[in-house]
MIPAPA-565252 format. One line per field, with one value per residue: z, x, y of N, C-alpha, C in turn. Coordinates in steps of 0.05 Angstrom, whole numbers, plus 5000, padded with zeros to 4 digits. Example, Ala and Ser with C-alpha at 12.3 -4.5 7.8 and 13.67 -1.06 7.14 Angstrom:
<rs>
n.pz: 5156/5142
n.px: 5264/5257
n.py: 4886/4955
ca.pz: 5156/5143
ca.px: 5246/5273
ca.py: 4910/4979
c.pz: 5156/5157
c.px: 5264/5258
c.py: 4934/5001
</rs>
This chain:
<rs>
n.pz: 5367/5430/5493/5515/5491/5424/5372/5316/5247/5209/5155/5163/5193/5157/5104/5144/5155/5101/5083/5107/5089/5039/5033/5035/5090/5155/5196/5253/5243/5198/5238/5274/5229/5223/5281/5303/5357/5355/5374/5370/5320/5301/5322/5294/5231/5248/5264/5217/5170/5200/5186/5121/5120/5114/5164/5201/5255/5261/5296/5315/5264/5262/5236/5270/5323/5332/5332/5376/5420/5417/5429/5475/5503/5493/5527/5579/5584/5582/5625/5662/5658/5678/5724/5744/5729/5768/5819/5816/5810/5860/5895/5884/5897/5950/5969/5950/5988/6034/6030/6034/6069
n.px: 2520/2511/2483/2485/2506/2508/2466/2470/2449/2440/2453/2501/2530/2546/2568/2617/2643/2652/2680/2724/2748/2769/2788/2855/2872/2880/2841/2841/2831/2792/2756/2766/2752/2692/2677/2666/2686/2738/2743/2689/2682/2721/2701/2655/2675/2702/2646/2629/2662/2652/2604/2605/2626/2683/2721/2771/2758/2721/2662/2599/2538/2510/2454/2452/2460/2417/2373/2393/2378/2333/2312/2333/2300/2247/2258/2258/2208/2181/2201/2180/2118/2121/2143/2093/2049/2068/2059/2009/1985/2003/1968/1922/1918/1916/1877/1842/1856/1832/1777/1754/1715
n.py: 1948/1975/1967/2027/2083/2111/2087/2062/2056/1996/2014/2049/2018/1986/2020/2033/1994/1981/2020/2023/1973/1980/2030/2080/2092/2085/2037/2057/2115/2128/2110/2154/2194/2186/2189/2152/2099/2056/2019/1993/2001/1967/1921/1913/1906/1864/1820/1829/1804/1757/1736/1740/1691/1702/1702/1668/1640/1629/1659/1663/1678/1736/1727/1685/1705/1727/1687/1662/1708/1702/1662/1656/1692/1662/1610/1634/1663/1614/1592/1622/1619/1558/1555/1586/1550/1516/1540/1549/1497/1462/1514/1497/1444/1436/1467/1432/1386/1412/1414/1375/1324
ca.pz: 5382/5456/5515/5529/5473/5407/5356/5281/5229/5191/5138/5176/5195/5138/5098/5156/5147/5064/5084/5125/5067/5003/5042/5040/5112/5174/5209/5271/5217/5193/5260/5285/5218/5234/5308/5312/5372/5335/5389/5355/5279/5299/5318/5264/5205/5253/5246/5175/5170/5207/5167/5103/5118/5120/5183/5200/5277/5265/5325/5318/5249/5259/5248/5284/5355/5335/5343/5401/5435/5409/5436/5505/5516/5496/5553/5602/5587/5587/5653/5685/5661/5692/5746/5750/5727/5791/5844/5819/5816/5894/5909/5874/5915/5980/5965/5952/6007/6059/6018/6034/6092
ca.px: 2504/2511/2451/2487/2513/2492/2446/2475/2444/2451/2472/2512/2550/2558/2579/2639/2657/2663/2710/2753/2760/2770/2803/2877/2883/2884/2817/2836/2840/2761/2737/2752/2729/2669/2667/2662/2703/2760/2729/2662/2691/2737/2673/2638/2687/2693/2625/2616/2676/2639/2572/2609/2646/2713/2732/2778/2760/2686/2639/2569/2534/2490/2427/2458/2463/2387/2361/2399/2362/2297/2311/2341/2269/2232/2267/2259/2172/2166/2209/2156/2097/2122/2140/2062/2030/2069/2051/1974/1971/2000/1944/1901/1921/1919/1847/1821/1865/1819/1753/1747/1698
ca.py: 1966/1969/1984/2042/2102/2124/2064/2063/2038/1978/2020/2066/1998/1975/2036/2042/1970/1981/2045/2006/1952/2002/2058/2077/2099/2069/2037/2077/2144/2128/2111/2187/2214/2178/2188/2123/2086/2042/1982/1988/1995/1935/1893/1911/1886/1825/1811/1830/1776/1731/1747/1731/1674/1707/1699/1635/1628/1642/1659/1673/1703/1762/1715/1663/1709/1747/1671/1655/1716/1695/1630/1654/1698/1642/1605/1653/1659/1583/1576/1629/1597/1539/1554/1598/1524/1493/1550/1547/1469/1462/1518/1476/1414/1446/1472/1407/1373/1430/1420/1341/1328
c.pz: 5411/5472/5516/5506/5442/5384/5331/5266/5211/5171/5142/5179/5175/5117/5108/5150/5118/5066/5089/5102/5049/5014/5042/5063/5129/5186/5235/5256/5212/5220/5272/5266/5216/5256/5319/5338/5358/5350/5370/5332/5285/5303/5296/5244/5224/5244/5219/5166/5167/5195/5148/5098/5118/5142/5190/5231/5282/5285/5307/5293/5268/5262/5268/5325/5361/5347/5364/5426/5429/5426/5474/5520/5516/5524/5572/5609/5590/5617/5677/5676/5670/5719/5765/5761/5754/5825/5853/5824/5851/5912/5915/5895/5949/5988/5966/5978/6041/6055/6023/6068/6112
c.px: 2503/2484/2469/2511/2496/2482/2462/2457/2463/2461/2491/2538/2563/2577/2603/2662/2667/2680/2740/2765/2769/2786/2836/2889/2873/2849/2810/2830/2800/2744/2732/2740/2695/2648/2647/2677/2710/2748/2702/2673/2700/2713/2655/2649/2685/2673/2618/2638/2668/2617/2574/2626/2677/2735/2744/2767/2727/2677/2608/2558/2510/2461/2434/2455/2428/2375/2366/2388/2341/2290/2311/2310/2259/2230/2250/2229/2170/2180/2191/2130/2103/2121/2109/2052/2041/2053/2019/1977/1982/1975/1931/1899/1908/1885/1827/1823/1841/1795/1740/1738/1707
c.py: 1958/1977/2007/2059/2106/2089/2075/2043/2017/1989/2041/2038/1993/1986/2038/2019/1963/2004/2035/1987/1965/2030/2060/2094/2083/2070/2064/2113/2145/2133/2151/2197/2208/2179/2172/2121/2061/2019/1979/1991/1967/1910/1887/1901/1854/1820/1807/1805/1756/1719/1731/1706/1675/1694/1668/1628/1641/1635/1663/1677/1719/1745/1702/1678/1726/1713/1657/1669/1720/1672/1640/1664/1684/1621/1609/1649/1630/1578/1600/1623/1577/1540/1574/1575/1510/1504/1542/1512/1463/1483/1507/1454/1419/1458/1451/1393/1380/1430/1388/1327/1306
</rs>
């Protein structure tokens, strides 16, 4: 699923990726009767490959890239609360530094 064209379902995926395996015509052949794009079918059996262990030059699984962008937001919120907690504590400093008789 990309930011930008049509959302399939998980079982929309998956269904296309068990055509492609059990079918006796060509991936590119499903993808149009699907109106799919043959790049997105072809990613999808990767994955499902990759999913199931198939694949010999495995990348990523499916959970394996959901917790990597669980992880990367996580990131992201702790490196702006930090850098909040540093702006307020130099306020902070600078307040007291002007408050001391």
């Amino acid at each position: 699923m990309g930011k930008h064209g049509k959302r399939y379902t998980k079982e929309q995926r998956e269904e296309a990726v068990r055509l492609v395996r059990e079918a006796d015509v060509s991936s590119s052949q499903i993808a149009r009767d699907l109106a799919i794009a043959q790049t997105t079918l072809a990613r999808w059996v990767r994955q499902a490959d990759i999913d199931e262990g198939r694949a010999k030059d495995a990348g990523l699984t499916t959970a394996e890239k959901q917790e990597l962008r669980r992880l990367k937001r996580e990131v992201k919120m702790l490196r702006q609360e930090r850098d909040f907690l540093k702006k307020a504590a130099a306020f902070f400093a600078r307040e007291d530094g002007n408050s001391t008789p």
